[in-house]
N, C-alpha and C positions, 0 to 999 in steps of 0.2 A: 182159581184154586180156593181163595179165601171164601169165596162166596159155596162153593159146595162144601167144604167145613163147617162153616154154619150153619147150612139148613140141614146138615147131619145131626150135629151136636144141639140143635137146635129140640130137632124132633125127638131126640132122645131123651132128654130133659124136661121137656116144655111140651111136648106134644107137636099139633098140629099149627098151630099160633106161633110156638115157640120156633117152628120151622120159617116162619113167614118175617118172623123177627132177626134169626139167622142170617135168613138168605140175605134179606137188605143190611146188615152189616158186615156181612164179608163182601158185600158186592162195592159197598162204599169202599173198605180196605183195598177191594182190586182194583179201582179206580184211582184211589191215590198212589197201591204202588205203580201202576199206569204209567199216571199222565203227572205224581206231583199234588203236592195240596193246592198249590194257586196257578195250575193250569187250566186250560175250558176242558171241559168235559168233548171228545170229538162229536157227540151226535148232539151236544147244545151247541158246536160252531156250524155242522151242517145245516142244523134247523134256522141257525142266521143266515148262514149264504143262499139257503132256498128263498128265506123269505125276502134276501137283498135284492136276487135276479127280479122276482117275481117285480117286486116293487119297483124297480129300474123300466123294467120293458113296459110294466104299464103307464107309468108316469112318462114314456120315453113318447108313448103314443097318446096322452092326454095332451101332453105339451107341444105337439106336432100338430095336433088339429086343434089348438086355444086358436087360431086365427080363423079358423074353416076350412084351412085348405090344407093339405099334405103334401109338402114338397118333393120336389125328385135328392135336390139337396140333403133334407131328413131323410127321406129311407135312405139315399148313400150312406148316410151315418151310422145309421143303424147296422147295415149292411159292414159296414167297415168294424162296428161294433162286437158283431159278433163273432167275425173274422177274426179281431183279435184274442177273441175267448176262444179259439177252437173248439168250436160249439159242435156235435155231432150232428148228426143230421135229426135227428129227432128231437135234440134239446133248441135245435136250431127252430124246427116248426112248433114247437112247447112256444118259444120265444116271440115267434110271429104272431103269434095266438095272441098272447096278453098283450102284444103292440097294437092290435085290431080291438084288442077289447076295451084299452085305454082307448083307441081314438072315437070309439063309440059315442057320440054327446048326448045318450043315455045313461051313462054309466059313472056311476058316484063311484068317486077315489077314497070318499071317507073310509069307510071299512077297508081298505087298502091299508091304510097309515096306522089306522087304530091296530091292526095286525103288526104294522111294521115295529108302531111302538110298543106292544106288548113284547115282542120279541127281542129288537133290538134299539130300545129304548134308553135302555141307560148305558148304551156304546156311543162316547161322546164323539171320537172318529170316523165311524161308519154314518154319522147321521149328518158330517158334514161330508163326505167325502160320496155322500147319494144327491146332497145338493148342487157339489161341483158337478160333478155328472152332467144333471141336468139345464144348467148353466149353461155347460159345455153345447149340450144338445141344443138349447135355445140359440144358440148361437151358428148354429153347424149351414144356416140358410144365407148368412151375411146380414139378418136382418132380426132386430130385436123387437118385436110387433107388443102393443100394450098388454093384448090380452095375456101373452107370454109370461111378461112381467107379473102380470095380477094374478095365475097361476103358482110361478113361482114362488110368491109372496104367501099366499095360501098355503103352500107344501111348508116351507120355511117355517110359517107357523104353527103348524102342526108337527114339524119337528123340532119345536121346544126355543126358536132364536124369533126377535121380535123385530120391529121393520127396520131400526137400526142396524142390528147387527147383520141382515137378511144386508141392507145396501151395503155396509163395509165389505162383504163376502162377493157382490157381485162385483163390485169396482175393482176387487185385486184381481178377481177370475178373468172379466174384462183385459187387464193390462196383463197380465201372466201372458196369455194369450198373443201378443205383441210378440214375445221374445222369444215365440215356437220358429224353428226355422229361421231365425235372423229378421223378422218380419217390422219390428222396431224399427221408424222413421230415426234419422240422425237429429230432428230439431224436436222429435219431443220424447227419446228414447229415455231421457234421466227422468222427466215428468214419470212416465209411463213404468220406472221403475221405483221408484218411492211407492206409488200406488199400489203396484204388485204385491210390496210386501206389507203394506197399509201402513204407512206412518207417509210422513213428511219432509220434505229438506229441512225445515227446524226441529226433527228428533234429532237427538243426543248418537254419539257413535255407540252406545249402550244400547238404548232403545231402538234402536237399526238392527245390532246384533243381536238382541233377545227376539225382537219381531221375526228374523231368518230360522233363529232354532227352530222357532214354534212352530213357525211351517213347514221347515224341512222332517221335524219329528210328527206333525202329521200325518206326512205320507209317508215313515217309518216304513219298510215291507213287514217289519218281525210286527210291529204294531199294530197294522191293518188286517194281517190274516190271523192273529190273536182276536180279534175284534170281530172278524166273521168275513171280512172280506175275499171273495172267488180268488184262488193263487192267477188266475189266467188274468186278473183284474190289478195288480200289481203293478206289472208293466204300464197300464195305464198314469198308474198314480208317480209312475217314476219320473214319467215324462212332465208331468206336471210340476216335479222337484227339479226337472232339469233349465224350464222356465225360471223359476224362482230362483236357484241359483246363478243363472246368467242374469236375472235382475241386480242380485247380492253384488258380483262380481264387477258390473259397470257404476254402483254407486259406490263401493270400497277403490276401483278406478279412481274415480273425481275427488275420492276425499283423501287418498293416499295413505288408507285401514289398514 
């Protein structure tokens, strides 16, 4: 509304200029009464969630052939993947496509990330919750082969975290992992959960509990799809809160929190 009021009043005042000046501040006014002054804009969260998928399935197939080979393991995953996005059939073969193009070992990921960070760059969530992912995926064959690691360590770097903070990330992803399905051994399930949420049995019951927030408001839903994160992609990240909190859960156990 506000935006053809102004290139009315615009034109009639100001001319042709003045119409052009119009339009773009009524079009701002319709946008905030919208969505809100500190909402996203919906066609800047879409243009992240395009450029999220995009980035996922390629990396998903760059990291599937770091070793040479392409496991039946990984495309289950992938396969399971997409399954859980309710992917149509046409987003499903979009999909397959950039999984074939990452596995290509022709094909530089640079420009992949430089895109990703152009976009979703200074989304501090979305650019950890692209490395869980792939984490995830590294993992999806039972086997964590060097090359994998030296991949992920390159993407890692390129999304702005340095080798340190890249192995803190791996080691909770690692042990989160553990407590999908009950999967935690009884003689080293307390190890396994200190790690998970990255601290130590000598953190403080403070520093245990501020560690849990941070990860449970990582994978926030209202957070992540603020952030650009696919809604069908949510559910993943729940499961991953549901980990984290059966870690929370057996170390407030032992310590009687």
């Amino acid at each position: 509304m506000f935006k053809l009021i102004g290139f009315i009043a615009g034109y009639y005042f100001f001319g042709f200029f003045g119409a052009l000046l119009g339009l773009f501040v009524g079009s701002f006014i319709d946008r905030m009464m919208a969505y809100g002054a500190g909402a996203i804009n919906p066609l800047q969260n879409a243009l992240r969630q395009a450029v999220f998928l995009e980035t996922v399935f390629i990396s998903m197939g760059k990291l599937a052939k770091a070793d040479g080979h392409v496991s039946q393991d990984e495309i289950d995953h992938v396969e399971q993947f997409m399954q859980k996005l309710n992917m149509t059939a046409q987003h499903r073969e979009q999909a397959i496509k950039l999984f074939k193009q990452g596995a290509d070992p022709a094909f530089d990921i640079v420009p992949t990330y430089t895109r990703f960070m152009a976009v979703c760059g200074h989304t501090r969530y979305l650019k950890q919750v692209l490395l869980v992912y792939l984490i995830v995926m590294a993992l999806a064959d039972g086997h964590f082969h060097p090359a994998e690691e030296a991949l992920l360590t390159e993407i890692a770097a390129r999304l702005g975290f340095d080798q340190a903070a890249f192995k803190h990330m791996l080691d909770m992803v690692l042990n989160q992992s553990h407590f999908a399905g009950g999967q935690a051994s009884a003689a080293t399930a307390l190890d396994d959960a200190y790690k998970a949420l990255g601290v130590t049995k000598d953190s403080s019951d403070h520093e245990i509990k501020r560690a849990y927030r941070k990860l449970m408001s990582q994978y926030h839903p209202d957070k992540l799809m603020g952030q650009g994160v696919p809604e069908d992609m949510i559910a993943m990240a729940t499961e991953q809160a549901k980990e984290i909190q059966l870690a929370h859960d057996l170390i407030k156990k032992t310590r009687n929190i």
